[in-house]
C-alpha angles and dihedrals in degrees: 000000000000099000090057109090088187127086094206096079088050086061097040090047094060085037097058099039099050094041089052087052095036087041086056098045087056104046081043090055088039090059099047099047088046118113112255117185111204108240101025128112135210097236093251109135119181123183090002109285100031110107139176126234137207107237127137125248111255121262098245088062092036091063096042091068083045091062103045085051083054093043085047098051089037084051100042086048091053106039137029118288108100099078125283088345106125093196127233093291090058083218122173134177080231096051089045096046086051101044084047083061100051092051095048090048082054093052107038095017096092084044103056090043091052091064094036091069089057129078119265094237093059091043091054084061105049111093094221089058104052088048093059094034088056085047104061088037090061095045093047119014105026089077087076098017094039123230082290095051090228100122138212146234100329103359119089126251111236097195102074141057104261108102123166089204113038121282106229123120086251084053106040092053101064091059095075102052096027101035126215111331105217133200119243089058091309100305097118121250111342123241120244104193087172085074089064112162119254120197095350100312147072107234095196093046128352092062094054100043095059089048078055093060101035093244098125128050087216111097111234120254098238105018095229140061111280118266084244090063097032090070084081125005080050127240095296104041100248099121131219131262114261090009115062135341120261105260093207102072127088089246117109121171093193111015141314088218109112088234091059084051101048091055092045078057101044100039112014141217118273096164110134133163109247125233120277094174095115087033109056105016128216105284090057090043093053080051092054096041099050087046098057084039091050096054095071112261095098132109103264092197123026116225123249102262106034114219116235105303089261105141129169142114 
């Protein structure tokens, strides 16, 4: 009801509600104390021969429809349905949801902190651990990674050692609560509609991008990535941490076609995970974090000077 600024739905919700019970317990009262003669009949004829007779529901039945009017006017009294009336209980979805919270921090809290003071590598290890950290992955990471982790069109796969964003536990890390940090202030990969495609194939960067990675016979014009693209993905296509991803792997997150590449040119990428920070907190994020570590794809030893802590695939 609180989307409502008017105080008059307040008053025709409770009206309504309490003349339709009320409505139902009088035409219920006006059929049981009818006269019924055994043996009579309304008049109604269906089919011919099928009538209809007048005789009273039985009181077993009869009661029964007592009882849920009752039940309706005892349960609209203790919790919230007439208006704006909260009921004697004073119950609400939010406060149950919240006291279900509480309960459940109670119960797994000293759990989950037991693991956050720990590193991420030895967490990783520890078989407790992986099962809640799988978990948690399959509840609220699995709808885009799949339950593999191993990704799809579009979505990165966390089990091997091709991270965009570094893929040590520190890195890895800042993915879940910040989401993905991409390049072009943070849209994704811009789109260079001057590089439309003519004839099947972008003679500034398509072409050379699939000689880069030895997927077509043709050589490439220049030999090298565009000065448009290098920019980026750097002179020789391999890409930069945190930046762009390195164009002369076998790993594609969308596809390896030219046409693929092509659109990737002319309208751009601008997918990007979301934050979960708020949402999840730290200790289920250290969880998260120490189970995709933990399935192979992640940095064993982290170089000497760790980039910016940008992760993510």
């Amino acid at each position: 009801m609180s989307d409502f600024v008017s105080g008059f739905w307040n008053v025709f919700v409770v009206g309504l509600t309490l003349v339709s019970i009320i409505g139902c317990a009088v035409l219920l009262w006006l059929q049981s104390s009818a006269k019924h003669v055994p043996g009579s009949t309304t008049g109604h004829v269906w089919d011919e021969d099928l009538q209809e007779f007048s005789n009273p529901l039985p009181n077993w039945w009869r009661w029964l429809f007592y009882i849920t009017i009752f039940f309706s006017l005892f349960y609209l009294a203790m919790y919230p349905g007439l208006g704006t009336f909260q009921g004697q209980f004073n119950w609400s979805s939010i406060g149950q949801y919240e006291g279900e919270m509480k309960k459940a921090e109670e119960q797994y809290g000293p759990i989950y902190k037991k693991f956050q003071s720990q590193d991420i590598r030895a967490v990783a290890a520890n078989s407790e651990a992986k099962e809640m950290g799988q978990r948690l992955f399959l509840t609220y990471c699995s709808q885009c990674h799949g339950s593999d982790a191993k990704g799809a069109v579009g979505f990165p796969n966390l089990t091997d050692n091709d991270w965009l964003f570094g893929g040590t536990p520190a890195q890895i890390k800042e993915t879940p609560p910040s989401g993905t940090r991409r390049h072009d202030a943070g849209q994704g990969r811009q789109a260079r509609p001057e590089r439309r495609p003519d004839q099947g194939s972008c003679p500034l960067c398509a072409f050379p991008v699939r000689s880069c990675r030895r997927l077509d016979s043709r050589p490439a014009r220049q030999g090298t990535v565009c000065p448009a693209c290098a920019a980026c993905h750097g002179p020789d296509g391999k890409g930069m941490i945190g930046v762009a991803p390195n164009l002369t792997d076998k790993v594609w997150l969308y596809s390896s076609s030219e046409d693929s590449i092509v659109e990737t040119i002319t309208k751009g990428r601008v997918n990007r995970m979301p934050a979960f920070g708020e949402f999840l907190g730290d200790a289920k994020v250290h969880l998260l974090t120490a189970y995709v570590y933990g399935l192979g794809g992640g940095v064993k030893d982290a170089p000497a000077a760790e980039a910016a802590p940008a992760d993510k695939k």
